[in-house]
Backbone as a printed PyTorch tensor [residue, N CA C, xyz], in Angstrom:
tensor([[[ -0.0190, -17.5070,  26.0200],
         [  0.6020, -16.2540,  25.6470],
         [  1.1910, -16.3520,  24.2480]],

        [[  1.8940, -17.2430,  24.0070],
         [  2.4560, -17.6760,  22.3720],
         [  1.3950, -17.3870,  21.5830]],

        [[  0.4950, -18.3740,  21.7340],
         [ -1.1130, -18.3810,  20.9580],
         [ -1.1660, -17.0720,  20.4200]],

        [[ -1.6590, -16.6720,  21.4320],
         [ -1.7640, -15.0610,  21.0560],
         [ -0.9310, -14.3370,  20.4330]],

        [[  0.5130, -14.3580,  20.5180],
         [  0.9670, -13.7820,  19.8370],
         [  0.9890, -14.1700,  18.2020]],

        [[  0.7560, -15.2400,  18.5670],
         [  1.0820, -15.3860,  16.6810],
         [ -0.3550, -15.5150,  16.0930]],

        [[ -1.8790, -15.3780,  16.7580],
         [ -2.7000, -15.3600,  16.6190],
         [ -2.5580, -13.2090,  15.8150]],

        [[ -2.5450, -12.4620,  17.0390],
         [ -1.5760, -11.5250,  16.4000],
         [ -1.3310, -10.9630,  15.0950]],

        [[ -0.1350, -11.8700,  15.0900],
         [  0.3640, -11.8580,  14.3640],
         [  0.4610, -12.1310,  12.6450]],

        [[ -0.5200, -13.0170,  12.4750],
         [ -0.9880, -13.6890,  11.6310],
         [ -2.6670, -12.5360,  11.5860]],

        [[ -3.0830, -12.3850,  12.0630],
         [ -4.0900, -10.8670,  12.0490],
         [ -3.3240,  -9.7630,  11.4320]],

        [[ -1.9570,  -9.3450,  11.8560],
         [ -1.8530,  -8.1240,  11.1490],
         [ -1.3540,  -8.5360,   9.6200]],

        [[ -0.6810,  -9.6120,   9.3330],
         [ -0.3270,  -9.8390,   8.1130],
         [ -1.3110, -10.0240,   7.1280]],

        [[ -2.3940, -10.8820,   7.4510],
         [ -3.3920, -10.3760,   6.5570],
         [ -3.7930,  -8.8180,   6.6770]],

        [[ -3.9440,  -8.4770,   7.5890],
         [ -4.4780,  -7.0400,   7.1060],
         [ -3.4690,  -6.1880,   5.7090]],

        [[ -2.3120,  -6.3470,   6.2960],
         [ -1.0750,  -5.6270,   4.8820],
         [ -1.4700,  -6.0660,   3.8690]],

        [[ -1.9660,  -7.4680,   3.8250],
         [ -1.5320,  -8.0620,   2.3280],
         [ -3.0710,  -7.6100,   1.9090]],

        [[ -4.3340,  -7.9570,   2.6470],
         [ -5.2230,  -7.4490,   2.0890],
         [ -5.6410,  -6.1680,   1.9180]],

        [[ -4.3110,  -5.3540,   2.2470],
         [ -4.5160,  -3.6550,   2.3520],
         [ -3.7160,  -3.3810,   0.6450]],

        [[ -3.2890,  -4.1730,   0.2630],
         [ -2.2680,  -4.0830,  -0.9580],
         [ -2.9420,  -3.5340,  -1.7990]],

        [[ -2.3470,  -2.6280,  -2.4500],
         [ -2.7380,  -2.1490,  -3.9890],
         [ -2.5880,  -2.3730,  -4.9210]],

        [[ -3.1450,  -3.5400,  -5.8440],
         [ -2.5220,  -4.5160,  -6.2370],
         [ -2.8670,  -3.7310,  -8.0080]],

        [[ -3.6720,  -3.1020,  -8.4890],
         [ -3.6990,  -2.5640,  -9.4400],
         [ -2.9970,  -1.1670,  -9.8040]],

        [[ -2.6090,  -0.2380,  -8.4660],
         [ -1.8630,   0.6190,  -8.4600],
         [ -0.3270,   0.6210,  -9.6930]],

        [[ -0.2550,   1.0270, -10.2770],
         [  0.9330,   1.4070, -11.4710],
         [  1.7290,   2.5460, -11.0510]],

        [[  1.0020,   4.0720, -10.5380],
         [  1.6050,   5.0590, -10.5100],
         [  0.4690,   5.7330,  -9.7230]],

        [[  1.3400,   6.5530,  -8.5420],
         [  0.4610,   7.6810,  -7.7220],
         [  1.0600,   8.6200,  -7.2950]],

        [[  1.2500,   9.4830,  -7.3830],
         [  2.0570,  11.0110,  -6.9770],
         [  1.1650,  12.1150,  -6.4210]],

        [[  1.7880,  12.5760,  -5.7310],
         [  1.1700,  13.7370,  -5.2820],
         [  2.0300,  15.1200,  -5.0370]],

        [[  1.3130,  16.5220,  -5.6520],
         [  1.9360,  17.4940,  -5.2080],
         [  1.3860,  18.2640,  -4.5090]],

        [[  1.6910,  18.7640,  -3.1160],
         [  1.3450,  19.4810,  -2.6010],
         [  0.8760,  21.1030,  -3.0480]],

        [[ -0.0680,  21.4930,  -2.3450],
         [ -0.0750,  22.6430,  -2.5030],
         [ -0.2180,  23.9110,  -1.5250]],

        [[ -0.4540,  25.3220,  -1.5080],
         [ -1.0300,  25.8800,  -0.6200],
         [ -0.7030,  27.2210,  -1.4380]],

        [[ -2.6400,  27.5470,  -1.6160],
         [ -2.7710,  28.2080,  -3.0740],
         [ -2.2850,  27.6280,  -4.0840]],

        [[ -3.1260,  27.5560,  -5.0120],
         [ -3.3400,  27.0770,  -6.5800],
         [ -3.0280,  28.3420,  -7.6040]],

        [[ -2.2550,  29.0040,  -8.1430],
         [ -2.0330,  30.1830,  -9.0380],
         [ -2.9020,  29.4630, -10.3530]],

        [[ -3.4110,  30.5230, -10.8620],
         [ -4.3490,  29.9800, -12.0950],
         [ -2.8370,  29.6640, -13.3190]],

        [[ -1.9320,  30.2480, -13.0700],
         [ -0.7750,  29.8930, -14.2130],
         [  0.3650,  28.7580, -13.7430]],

        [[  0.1740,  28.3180, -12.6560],
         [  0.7170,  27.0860, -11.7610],
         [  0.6320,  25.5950, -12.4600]],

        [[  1.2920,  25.1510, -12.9510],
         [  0.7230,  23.4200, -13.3450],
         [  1.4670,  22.3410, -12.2300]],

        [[  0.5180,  21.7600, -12.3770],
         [  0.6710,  20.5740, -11.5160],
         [  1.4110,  19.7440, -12.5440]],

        [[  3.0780,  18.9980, -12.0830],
         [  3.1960,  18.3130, -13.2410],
         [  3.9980,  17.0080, -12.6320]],

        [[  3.8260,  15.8940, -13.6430],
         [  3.6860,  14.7040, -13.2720],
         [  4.6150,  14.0040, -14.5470]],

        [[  5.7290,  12.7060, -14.5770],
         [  6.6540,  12.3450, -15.3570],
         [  6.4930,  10.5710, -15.0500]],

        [[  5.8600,  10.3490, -16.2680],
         [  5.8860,   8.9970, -15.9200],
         [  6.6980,   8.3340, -17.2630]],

        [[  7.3390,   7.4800, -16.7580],
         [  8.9580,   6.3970, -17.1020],
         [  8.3090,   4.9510, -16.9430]],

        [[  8.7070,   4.4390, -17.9290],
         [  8.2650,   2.7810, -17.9560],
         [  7.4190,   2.0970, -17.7540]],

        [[  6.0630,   3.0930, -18.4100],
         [  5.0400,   2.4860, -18.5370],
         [  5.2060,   1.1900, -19.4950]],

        [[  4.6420,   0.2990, -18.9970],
         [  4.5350,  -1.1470, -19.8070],
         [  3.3330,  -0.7700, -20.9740]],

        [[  3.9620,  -1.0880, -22.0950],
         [  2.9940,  -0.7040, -23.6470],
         [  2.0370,  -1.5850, -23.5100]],

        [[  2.1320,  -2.4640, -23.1250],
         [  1.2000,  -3.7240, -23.7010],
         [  0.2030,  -3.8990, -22.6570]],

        [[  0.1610,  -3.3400, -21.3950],
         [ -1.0620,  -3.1510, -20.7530],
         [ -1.7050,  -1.8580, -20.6220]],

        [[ -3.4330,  -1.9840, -20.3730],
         [ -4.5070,  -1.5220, -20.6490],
         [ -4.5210,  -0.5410, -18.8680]],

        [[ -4.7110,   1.2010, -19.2690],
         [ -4.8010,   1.1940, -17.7980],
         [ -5.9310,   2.4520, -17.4190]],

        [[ -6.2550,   2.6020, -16.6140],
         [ -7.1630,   3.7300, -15.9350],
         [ -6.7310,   4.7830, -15.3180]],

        [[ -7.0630,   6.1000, -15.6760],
         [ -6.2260,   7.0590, -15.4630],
         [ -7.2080,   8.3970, -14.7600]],

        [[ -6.2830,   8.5730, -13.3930],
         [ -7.3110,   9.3010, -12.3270],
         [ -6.6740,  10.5480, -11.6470]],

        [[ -7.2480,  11.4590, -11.4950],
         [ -6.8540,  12.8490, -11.0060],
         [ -7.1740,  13.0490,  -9.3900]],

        [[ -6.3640,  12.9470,  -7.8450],
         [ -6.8060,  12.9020,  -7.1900],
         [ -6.5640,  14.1570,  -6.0640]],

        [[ -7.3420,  14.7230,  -5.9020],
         [ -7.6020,  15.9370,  -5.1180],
         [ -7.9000,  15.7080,  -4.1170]],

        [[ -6.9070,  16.5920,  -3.0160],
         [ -7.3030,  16.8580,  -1.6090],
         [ -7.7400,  18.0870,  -1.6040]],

        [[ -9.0540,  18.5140,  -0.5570],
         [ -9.2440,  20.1320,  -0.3620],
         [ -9.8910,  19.6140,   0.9040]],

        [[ -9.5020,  21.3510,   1.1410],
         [-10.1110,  21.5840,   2.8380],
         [-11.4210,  22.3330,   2.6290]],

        [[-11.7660,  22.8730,   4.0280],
         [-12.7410,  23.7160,   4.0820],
         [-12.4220,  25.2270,   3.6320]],

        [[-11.3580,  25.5920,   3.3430],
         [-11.2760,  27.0250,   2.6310],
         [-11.9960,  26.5410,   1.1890]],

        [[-12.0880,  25.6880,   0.8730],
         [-12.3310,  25.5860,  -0.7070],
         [-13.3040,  26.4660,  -0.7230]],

        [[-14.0200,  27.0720,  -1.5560],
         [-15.3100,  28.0900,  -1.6010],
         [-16.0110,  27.1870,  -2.9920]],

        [[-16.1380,  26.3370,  -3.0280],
         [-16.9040,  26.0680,  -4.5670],
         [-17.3800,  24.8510,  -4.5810]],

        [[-18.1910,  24.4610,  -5.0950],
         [-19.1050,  23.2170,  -5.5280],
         [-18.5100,  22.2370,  -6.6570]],

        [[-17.6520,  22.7500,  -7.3520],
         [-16.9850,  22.0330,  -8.5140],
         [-15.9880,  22.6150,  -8.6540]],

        [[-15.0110,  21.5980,  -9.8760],
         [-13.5500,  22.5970,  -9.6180],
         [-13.3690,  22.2320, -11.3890]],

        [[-12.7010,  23.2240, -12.4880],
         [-12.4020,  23.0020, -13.7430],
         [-10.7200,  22.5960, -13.4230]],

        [[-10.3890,  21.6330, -14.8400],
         [ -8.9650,  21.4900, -14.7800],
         [ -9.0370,  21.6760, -15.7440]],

        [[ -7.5710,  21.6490, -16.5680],
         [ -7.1140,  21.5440, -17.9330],
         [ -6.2880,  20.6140, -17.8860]],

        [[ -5.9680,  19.4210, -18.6460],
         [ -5.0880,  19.0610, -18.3330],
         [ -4.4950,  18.6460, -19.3300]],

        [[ -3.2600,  18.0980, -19.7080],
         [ -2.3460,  18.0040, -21.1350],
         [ -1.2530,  16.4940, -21.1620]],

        [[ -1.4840,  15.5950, -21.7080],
         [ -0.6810,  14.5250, -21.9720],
         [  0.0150,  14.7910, -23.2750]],

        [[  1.5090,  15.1320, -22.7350],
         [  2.7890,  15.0040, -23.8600],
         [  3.0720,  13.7780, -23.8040]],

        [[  3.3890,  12.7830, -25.3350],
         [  3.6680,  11.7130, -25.5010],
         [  4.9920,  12.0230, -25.9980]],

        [[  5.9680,  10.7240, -25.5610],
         [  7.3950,  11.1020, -25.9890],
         [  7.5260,  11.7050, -26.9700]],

        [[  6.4950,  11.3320, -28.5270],
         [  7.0970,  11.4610, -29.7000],
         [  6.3300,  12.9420, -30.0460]],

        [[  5.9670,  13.3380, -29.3150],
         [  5.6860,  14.6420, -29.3580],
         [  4.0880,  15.4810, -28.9020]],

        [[  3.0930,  13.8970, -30.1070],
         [  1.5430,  14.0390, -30.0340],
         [  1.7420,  14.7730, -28.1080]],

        [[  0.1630,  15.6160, -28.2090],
         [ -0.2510,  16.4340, -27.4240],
         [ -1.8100,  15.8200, -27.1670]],

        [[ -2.4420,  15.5850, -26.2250],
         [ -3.6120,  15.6610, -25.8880],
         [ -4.3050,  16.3690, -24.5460]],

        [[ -5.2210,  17.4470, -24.8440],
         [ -5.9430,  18.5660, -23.8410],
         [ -6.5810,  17.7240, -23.8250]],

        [[ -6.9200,  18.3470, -22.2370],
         [ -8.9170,  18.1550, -21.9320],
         [ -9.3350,  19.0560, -20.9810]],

        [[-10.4990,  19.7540, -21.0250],
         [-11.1590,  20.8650, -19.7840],
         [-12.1070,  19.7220, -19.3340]],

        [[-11.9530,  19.6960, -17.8490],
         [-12.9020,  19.0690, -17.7260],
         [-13.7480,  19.3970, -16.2940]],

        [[-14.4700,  18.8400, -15.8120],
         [-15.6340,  19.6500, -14.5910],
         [-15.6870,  18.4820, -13.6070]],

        [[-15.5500,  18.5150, -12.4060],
         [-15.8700,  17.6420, -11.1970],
         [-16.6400,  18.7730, -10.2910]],

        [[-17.7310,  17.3880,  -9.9420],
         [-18.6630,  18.3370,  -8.3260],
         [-17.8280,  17.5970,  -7.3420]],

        [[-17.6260,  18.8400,  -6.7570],
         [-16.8450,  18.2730,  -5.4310],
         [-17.8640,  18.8200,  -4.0800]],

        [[-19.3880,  19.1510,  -4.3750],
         [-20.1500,  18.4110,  -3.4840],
         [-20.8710,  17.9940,  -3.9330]],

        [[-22.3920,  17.5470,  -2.5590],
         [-23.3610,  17.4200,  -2.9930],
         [-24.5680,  18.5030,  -3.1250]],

        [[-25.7720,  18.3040,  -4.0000],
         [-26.3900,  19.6810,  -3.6400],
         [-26.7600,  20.2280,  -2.3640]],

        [[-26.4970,  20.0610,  -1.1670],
         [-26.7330,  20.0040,   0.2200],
         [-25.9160,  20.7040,   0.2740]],

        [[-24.7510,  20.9370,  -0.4440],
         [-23.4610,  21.6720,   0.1390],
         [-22.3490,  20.5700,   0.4200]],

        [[-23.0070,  19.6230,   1.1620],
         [-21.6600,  18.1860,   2.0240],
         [-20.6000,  17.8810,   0.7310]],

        [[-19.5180,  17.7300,   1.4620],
         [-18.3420,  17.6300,   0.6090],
         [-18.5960,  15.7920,   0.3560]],

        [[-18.2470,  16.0430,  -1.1310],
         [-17.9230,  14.8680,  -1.1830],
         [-16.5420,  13.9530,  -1.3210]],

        [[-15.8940,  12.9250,  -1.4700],
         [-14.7030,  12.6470,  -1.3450],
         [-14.6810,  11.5420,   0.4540]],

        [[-13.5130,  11.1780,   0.6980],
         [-13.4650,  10.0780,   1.7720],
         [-12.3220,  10.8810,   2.3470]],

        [[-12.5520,  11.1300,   3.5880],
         [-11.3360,  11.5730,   4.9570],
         [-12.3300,  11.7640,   5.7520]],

        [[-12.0640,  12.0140,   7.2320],
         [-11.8120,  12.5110,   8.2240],
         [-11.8970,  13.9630,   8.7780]],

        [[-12.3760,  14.6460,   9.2700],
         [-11.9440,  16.4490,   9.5620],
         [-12.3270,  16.8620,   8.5510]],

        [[-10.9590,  18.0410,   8.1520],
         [-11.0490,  18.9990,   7.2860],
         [-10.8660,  18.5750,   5.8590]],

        [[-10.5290,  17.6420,   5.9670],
         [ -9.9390,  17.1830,   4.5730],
         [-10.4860,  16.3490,   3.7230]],

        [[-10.5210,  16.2980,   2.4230],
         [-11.4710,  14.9850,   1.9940],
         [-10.6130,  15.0710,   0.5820]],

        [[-11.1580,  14.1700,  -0.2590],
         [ -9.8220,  13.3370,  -0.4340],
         [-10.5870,  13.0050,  -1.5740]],

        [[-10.8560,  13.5000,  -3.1760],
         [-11.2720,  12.5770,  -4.3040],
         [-10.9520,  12.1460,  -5.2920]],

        [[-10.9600,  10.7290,  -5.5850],
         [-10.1130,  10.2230,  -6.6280],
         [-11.4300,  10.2320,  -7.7830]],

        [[-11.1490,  11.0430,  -9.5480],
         [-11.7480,  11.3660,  -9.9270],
         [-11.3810,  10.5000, -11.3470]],

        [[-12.3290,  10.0840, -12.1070],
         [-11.9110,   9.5440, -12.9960],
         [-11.3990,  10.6180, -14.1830]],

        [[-10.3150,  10.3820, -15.0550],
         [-10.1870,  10.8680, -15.9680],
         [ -9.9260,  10.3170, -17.3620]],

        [[ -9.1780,   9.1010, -17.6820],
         [ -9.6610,   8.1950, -18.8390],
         [ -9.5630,   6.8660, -18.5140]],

        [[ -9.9740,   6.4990, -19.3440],
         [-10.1980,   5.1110, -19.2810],
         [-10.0790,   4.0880, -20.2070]],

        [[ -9.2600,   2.8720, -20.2470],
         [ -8.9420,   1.8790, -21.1260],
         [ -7.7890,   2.6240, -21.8130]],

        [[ -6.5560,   3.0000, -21.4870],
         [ -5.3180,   3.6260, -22.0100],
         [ -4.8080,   2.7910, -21.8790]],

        [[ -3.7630,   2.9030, -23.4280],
         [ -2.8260,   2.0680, -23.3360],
         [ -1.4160,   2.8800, -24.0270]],

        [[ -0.5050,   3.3400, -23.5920],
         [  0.6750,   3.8050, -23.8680],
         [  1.9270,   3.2440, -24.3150]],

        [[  0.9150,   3.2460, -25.4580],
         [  2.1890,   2.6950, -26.6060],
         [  3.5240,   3.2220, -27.2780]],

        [[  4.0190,   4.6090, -27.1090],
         [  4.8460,   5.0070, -27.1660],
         [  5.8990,   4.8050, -25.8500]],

        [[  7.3620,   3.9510, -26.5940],
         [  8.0060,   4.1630, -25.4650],
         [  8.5480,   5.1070, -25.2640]],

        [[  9.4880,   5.7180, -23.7080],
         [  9.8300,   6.4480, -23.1020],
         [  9.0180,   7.4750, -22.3240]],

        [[  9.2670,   8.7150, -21.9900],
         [  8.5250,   9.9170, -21.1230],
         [  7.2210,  10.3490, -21.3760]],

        [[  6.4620,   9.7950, -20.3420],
         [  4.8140,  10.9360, -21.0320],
         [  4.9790,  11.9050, -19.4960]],

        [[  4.5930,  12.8810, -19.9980],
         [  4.2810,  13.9530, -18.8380],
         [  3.0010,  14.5430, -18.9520]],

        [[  2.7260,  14.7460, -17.8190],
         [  0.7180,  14.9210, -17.5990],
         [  0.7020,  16.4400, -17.2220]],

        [[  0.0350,  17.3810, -17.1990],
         [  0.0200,  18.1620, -16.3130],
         [ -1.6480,  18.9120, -16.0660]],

        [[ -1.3580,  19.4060, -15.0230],
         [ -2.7850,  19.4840, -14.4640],
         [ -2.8440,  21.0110, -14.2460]],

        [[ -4.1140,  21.8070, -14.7590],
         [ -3.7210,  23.6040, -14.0950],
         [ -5.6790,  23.5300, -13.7620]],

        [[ -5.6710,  24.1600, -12.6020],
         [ -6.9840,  25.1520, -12.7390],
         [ -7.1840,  25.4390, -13.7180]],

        [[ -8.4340,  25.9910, -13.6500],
         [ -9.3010,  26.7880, -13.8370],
         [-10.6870,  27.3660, -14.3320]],

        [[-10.8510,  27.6130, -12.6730],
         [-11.4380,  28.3430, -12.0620],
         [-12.2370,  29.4960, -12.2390]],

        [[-13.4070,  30.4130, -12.4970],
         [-13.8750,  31.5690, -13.0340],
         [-14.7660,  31.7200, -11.7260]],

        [[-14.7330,  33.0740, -11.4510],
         [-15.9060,  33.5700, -11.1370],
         [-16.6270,  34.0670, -11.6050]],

        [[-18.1580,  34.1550, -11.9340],
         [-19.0650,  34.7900, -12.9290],
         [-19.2060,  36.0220, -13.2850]],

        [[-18.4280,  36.0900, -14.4980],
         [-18.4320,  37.5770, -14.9610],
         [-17.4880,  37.5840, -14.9310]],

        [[-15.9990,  37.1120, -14.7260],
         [-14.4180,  37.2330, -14.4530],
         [-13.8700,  36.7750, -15.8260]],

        [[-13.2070,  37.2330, -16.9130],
         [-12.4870,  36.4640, -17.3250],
         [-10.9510,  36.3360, -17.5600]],

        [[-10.6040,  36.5780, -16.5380],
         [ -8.8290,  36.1640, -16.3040],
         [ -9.1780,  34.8640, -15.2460]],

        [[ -9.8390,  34.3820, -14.9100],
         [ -9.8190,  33.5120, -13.8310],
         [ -9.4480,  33.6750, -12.8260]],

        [[ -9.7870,  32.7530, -11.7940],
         [ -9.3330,  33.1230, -10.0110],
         [ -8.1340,  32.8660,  -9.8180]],

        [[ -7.4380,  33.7590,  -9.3760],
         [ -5.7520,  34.2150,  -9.4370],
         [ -5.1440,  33.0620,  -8.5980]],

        [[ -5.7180,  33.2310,  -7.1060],
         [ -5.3460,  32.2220,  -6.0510],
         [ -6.2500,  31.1420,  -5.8800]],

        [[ -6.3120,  30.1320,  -6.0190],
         [ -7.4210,  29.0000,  -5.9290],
         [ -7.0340,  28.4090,  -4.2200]],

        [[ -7.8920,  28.6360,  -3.3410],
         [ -7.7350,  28.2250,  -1.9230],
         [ -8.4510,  26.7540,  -1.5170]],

        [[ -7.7080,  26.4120,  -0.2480],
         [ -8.3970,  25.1980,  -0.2460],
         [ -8.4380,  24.2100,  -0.7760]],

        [[ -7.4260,  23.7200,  -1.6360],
         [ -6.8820,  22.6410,  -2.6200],
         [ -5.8590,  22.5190,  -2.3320]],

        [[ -5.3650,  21.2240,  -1.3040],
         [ -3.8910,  21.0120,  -0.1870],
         [ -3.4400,  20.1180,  -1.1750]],

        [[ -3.6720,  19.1520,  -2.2180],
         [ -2.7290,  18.7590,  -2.7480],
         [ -3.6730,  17.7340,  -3.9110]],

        [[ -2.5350,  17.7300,  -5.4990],
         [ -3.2170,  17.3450,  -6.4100],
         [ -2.1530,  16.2510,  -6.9690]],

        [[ -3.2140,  15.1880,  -7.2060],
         [ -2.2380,  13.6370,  -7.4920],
         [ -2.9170,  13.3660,  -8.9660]],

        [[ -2.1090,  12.2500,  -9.5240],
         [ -2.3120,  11.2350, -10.7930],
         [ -2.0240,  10.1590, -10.5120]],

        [[ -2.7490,   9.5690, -10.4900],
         [ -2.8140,   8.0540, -10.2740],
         [ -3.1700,   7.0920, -11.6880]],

        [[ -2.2850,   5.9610, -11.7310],
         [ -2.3350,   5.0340, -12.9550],
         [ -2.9930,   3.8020, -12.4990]],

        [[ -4.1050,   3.1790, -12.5450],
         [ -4.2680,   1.3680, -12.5830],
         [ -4.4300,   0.6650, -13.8770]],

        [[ -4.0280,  -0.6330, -13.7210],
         [ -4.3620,  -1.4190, -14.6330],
         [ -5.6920,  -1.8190, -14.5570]],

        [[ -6.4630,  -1.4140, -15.8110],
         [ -7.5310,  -1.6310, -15.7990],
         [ -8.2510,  -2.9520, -16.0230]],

        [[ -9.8490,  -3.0340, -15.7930],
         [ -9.8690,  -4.5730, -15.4640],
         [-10.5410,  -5.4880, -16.7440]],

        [[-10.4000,  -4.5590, -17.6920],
         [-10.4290,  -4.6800, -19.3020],
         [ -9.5710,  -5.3250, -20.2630]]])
């Protein structure tokens, strides 16, 4: 009976340690329910280490309300000292089959999307990220007011392996 337990026991501890996220820096998530096309998703990152190299990822949950095959963002890095950097950019969030792509379970699926790569944040103090739709329907140009089906939008930081 001992055996076992620490047989056990010694099973679940490796599992934690080999469950670790060992490149993880920063991951946040904000919920949502409805996306307003004038809504930003916004994100405050503090003490980034200058001197390492890191990978920088946009991660989306959506359900089955989503109605779309791809989704546009905009998104904007304020550096403490002021510099500004945009980007529009395009993810398929299926496949041509229609099947969602992304990793969950049910309704939900879950994709971590790349967005840059080999960053290094050399300015110290506050960078803030922010993330907005948008969305068009063809022939629309104010964009889709309510964006459905997008339960929650994250930023995630790793150290990259560069």
């Amino acid at each position: 009976m001992r055996s076992a337990l620490a047989v056990s026991s010694l099973i679940l501890v490796i599992v934690i340690f080999s469950s670790c996220d060992r490149d993880r820096v920063y991951d946040e998530y904000e919920s949502l329910s409805g996306w307003h096309k004038d809504s930003l998703v916004n994100f405050e990152l503090k003490n980034i280490d200058s001197t390492q190299v890191y990978d920088l990822f946009i991660n989306v949950r959506n359900n089955n309300e989503y109605q779309y095959s791809n989704l546009f963002l905009i998104t904007e890095i304020k550096f403490p000292q002021g510099k500004v950097i945009s980007d529009t950019l395009e993810y398929k969030m299926t496949k041509p089959d229609g099947e969602w792509l992304g990793t969950g379970f049910g309704d939900v699926k879950e994709n971590k999307l790349w967005y840059k790569e080999n960053v290094k944040f050399e300015e110290s103090g506050t960078y803030k990220v922010s993330i907005q739709q948008a969305m068009r329907k063809n022939g629309e140009v104010d964009g889709i007011q309510e964006l459905e089906g997008i339960t929650d939008v994250g930023f995630r930081i790793e150290k990259s392996d560069n």
